[in-house]
N, C-alpha and C positions, 0 to 999 in steps of 0.2 A: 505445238511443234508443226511447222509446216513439213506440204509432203517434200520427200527426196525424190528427184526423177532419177529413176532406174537405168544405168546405162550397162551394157554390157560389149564390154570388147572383144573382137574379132580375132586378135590374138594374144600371145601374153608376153607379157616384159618382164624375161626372166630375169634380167639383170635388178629390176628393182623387186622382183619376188627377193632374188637373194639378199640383198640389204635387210628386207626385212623381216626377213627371218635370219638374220643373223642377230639384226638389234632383239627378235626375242630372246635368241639364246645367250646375249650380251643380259639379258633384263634378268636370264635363268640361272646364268652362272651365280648372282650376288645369291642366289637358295643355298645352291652347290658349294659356295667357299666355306657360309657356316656351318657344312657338315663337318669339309675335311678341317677344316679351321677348330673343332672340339675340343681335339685332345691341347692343341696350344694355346686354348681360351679357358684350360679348368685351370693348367699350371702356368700361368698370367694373374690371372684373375681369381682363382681358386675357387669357379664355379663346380655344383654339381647336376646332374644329368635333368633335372628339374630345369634349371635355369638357360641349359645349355636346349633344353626345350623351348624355351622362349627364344631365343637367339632364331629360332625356324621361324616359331610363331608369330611372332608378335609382325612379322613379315607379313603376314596374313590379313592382317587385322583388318586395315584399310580396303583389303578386297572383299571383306565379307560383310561389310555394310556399302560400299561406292560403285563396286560393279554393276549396278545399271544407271545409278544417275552419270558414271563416266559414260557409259552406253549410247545414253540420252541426246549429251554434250555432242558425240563425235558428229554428226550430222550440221551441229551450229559449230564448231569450232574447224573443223575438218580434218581427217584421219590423218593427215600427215603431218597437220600442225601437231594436233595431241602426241602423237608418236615422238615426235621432237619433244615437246613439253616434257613428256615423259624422264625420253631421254636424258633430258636437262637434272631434272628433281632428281632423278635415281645418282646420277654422278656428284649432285651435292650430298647424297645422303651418304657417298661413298666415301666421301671427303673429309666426312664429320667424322664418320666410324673409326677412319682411319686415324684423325687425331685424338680419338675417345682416349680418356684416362681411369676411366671406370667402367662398371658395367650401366650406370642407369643412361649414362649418354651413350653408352652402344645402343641401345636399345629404343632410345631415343631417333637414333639415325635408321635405324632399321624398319622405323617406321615409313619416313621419309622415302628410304628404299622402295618399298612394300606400297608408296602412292606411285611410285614412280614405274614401276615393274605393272601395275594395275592400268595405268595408260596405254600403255606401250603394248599390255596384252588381248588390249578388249579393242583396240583402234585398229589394230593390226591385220586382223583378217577382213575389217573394213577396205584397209587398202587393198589387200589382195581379192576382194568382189568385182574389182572395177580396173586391175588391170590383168585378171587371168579369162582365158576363153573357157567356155561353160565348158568344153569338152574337155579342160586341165584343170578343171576346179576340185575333182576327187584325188587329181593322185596332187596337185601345188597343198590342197587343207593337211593331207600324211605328211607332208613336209614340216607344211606349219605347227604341226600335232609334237613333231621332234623335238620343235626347240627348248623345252624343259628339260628331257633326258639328257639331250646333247648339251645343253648349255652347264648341266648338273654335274656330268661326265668330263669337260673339258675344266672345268675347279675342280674337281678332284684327282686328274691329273698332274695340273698345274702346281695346285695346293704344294704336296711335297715339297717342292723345289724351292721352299721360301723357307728362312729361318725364323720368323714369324709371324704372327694373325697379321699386325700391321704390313708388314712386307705386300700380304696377299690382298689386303683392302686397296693400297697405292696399284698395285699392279693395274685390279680391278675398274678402277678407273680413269686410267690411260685406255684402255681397254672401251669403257663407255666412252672418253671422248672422240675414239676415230669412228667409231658406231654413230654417232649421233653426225660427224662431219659427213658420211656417205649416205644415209640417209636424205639428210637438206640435197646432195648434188645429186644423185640418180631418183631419187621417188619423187614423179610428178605431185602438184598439189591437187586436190580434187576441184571440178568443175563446178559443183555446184554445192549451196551450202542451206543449212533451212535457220530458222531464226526460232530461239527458245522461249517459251515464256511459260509460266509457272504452271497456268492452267492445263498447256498442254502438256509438261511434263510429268503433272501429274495421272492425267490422260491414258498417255502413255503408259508408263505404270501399272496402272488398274488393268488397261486391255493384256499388257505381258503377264501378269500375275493372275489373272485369271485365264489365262490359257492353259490347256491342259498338256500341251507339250513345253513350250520352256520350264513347267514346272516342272515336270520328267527327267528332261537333261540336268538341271538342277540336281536333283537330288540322287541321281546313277554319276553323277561327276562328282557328288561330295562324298559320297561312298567309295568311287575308288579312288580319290585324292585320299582318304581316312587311311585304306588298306597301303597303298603308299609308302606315305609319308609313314603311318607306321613301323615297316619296314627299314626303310629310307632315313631316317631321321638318325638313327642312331647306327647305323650301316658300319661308318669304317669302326667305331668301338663295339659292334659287335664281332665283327670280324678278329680284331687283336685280342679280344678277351676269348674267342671260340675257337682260334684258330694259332694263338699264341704265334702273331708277325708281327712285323713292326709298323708304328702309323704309316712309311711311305709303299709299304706293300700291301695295307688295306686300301690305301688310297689308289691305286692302280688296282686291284680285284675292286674295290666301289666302285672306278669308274666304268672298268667296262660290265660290271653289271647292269651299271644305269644305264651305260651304250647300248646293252642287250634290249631297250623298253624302247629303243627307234627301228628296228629289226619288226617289231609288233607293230608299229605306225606305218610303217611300209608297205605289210604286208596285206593290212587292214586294209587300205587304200585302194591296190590292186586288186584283194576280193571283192570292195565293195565296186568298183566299176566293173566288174565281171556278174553281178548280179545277184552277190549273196547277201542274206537277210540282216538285216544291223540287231536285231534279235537274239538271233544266232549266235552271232558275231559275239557281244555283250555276253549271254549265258556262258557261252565255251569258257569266254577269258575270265572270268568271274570265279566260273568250277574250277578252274586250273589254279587261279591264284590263292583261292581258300585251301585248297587240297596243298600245295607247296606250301604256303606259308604255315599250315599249320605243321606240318611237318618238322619247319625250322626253327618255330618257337618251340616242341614240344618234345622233341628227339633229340639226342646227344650223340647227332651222326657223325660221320666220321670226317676231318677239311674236304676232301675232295665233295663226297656229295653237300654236304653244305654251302657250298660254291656252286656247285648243276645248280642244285634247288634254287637258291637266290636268283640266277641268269634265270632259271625259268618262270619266277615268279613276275621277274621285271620285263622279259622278252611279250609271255602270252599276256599281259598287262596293256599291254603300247595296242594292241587291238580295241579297248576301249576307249580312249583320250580321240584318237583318231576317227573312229564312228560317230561319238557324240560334237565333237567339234565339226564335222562336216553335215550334219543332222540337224544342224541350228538354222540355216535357212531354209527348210524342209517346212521347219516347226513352227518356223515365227507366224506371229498372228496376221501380217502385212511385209512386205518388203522392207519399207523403210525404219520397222521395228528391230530387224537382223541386230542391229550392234548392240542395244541393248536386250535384246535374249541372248545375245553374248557376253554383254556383264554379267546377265542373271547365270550364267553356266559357269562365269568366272567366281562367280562370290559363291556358288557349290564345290569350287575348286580349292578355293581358300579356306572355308569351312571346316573343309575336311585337313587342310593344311595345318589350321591353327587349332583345331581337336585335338587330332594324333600325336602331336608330339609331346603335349605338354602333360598331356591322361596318360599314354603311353611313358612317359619318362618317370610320369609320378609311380604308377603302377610296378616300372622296375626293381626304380630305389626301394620299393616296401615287398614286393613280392617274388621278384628274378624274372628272368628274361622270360621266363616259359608265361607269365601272363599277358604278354604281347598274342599269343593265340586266342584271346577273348574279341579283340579287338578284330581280328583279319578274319575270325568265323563268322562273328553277325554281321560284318561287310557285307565279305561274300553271299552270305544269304538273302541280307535283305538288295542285293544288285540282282541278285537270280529273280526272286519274286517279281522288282519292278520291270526287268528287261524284258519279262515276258509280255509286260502292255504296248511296247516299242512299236511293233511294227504293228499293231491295230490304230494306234493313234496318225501315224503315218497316211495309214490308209483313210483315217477320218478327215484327214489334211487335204489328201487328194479327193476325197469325194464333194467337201466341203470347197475347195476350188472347180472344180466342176459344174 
């Protein structure tokens, strides 16, 4: 792989920030509709919570083995080709779904998805290295940190208002196609491109996998993608079944629970350019989210605090997505490495996406909701453990640049 020359701009072009962070949360929504889309995918299809776990997962799939050779790619292809590429594949996958008459071609398409959303999310903050000024790169990465929750949150909004899953697939992809049209007219293409070839890909590779910081980020993002999506996954049916409401008023408590994890992205941003520890930062939210979640698998409290608890589990949450995703150029082993130790963060992302729901949905059906607290304890602990190497590695970064 040749090198990339490093450019850095003077100011930032917020109008094509916001494009692209809209197409994440356009990539985020297709997570978000198979939640609220559940309950109208068992009595359709007469899936059970198993299955309806694949429906997350298998979304996954493609990120937890391609996230760094897409990495790899975005430098010879160029971040805003791929982003479109992206864009393109996720709207066929949307297209497929929505004409699905069973479940294996849903499933099928959600693959498709799941390549398409994997572009779109590792290329992305590519674009955004090279048109934000270094002094709005901590609080533009909190932005970018949002577009999962936000994108998760605005389908489960939506969701309700459809009288069917299909209704919500077609919406969905009107929806990617003016994403994908704003994108090509406001996001310049990048200047310069490098050319791949095998030997250096593989190269590449070896030096991100053997660093001891992308491996880091790696595995504190699969962990609390696990903690998550465990939650997360089965959200509005736990809701109706804990809180006896109807699907379109868990759909509005889902959403703005999941709203509550871009409040933590934000705020994460602002501490971390004020000069507090990404360590820190990491351990608090980790503690907090073990301590609520276990609470909420394990207690039979009453709606109201079941509801605090959720918001807090998903709000003090959004401080970790936000840290590690702006930590990734900190860590990389080289400059022109950044977008792939961005895959590599992305496929710890998915990891955890495609674990939790499908272990967790299994563990329901056989054991009740209350064994979802096995799952969000040894998260949380084993995020506490690693977070605590965080900010030494950092400092090995810096002296090693030195």
């Amino acid at each position: 792989m040749s090198a990339v020359v490093a450019y850095t701009p003077e100011k930032t072009d917020w109008i094509a920030v916001t494009a692209v962070v809209t197409a994440g949360m356009v990539a985020a929504m297709q997570v978000g509709k198979g939640l609220i889309a559940g309950p109208l995918l068992q009595a359709d299809l007469g899936l059970d919570l198993a299955a309806l776990g694949w429906i997350t997962s298998v979304f996954a799939i493609v990120g937890v083995v391609g996230g760094m050779p897409v990495g790899a790619m975005v430098a010879a292809i160029g971040d805003r080709r791929m982003v479109c590429v992206g864009m393109g594949i996720l709207l066929i996958g949307i297209l497929i779904g929505a004409a699905s008459p069973n479940f294996t071609l849903l499933i099928l398409s959600r693959i498709f998805e799941g390549f398409g959303f994997l572009l779109v999310v590792v290329a992305g903050p590519a674009i955004l290295m090279r048109i934000v000024a270094p002094t709005r790169r901590d609080l533009v990465f909190a932005l970018w940190s949002c577009f999962m929750p936000a994108g998760m949150a605005i389908a489960m909004l939506s969701g309700p208002l459809f009288a069917s899953w299909q209704a919500i697939w077609w919406n969905n992809g009107l929806i990617a196609l003016l994403s994908l049209l704003t994108v090509i007219a406001v996001v310049s293409p990048s200047q310069a491109t490098g050319r791949a070839t095998a030997g250096g890909l593989r190269a590449d590779i070896a030096t991100t996998l053997t660093s001891r910081g992308p491996l880091l980020l790696f595995a504190l993002f699969a962990l609390y993608s696990l903690m998550t999506f465990t939650l997360f996954s089965f959200l509005p049916i736990l809701l109706v079944a804990r809180m006896n409401i109807s699907l379109g008023t868990a759909g509005l408590l889902s959403a703005l629970i999941t709203l509550a994890n871009v409040i933590g992205n934000l705020v994460a941003g602002t501490m971390l350019s004020r000069g507090v520890g990404r360590s820190r930062l990491v351990i608090a939210a980790a503690t907090l989210m073990g301590t609520s979640g276990l609470w909420i698998f394990l207690s039979q409290s009453g709606d109201t605090l079941t509801f605090a608890l959720c918001v807090l589990f998903s709000a003090i949450g959004g401080l970790i997505p936000a840290t590690l995703i702006s930590t990734v150029p900190m860590l990389s082993p080289r400059p022109s490495l950044a977008p792939m130790a961005m895959g590599l963060l992305i496929q710890g992302s998915n990891l955890g996406q495609l674990v939790g729901p499908v272990a967790v949905g299994t563990a329901i059906e056989v054991y009740g909701w209350t064994s979802g607290a096995a799952f969000i304890g040894a998260g949380a602990l084993a995020c506490i453990l690693l977070a605590n190497t965080l900010d030494r590695a950092l400092r090995a970064k810096a002296e090693e640049k030195a």
